[in-house]
N, C-alpha and C positions, 0 to 999 in steps of 0.2 A: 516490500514494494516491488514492484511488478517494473517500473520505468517512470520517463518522463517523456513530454510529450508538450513542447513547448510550457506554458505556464500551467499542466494541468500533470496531478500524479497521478499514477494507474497505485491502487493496492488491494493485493489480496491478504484475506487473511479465513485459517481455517481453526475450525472450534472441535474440539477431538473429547470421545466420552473418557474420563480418566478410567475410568476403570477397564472399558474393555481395551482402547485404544482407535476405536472405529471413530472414521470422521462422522459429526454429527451436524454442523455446518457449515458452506461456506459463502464468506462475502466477497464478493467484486466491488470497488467503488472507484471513479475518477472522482477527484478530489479539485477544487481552488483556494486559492488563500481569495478574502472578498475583505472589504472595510467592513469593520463594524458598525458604524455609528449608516452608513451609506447602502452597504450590499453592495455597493460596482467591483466589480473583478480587479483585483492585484497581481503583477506581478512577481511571480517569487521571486524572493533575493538568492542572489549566485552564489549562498551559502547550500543552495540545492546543488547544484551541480557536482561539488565537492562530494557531499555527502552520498548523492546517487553512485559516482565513479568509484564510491570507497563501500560500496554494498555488498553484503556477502551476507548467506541466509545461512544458519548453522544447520548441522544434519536433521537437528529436531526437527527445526521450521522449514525441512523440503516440503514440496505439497505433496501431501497423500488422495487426494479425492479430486476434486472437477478438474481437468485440465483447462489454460487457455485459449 
């Protein structure tokens, strides 16, 4: 996870060939929580906040390829 951004996530995430180790892709996406039954935009519960403040990416998951 890249941040937050009022009620919306930033995340990246990269996809790496196992075998040679070269990135092969990667996704950017801003994210919302929506209702289901509705689609109207929700806002995230303050169990994000927690979670963002306590983020820590392991050396695996540095980014290797596109920067932001």
């Amino acid at each position: 996870m890249l941040g937050r951004d009022g009620d919306t996530l930033h995340l990246y995430e990269e996809l790496t060939n196992t075998a040679s180790g070269a990135v092969a892709a990667t996704v950017k996406a801003d994210v919302i929580l929506a209702d289901a039954d509705t689609r109207a935009p929700r806002a995230l519960p303050s169990v994000f906040d927690e979670a963002v403040a306590n983020m820590s990416t392991p050396a695996a998951g540095a980014r290797q390829g596109a920067r932001t």
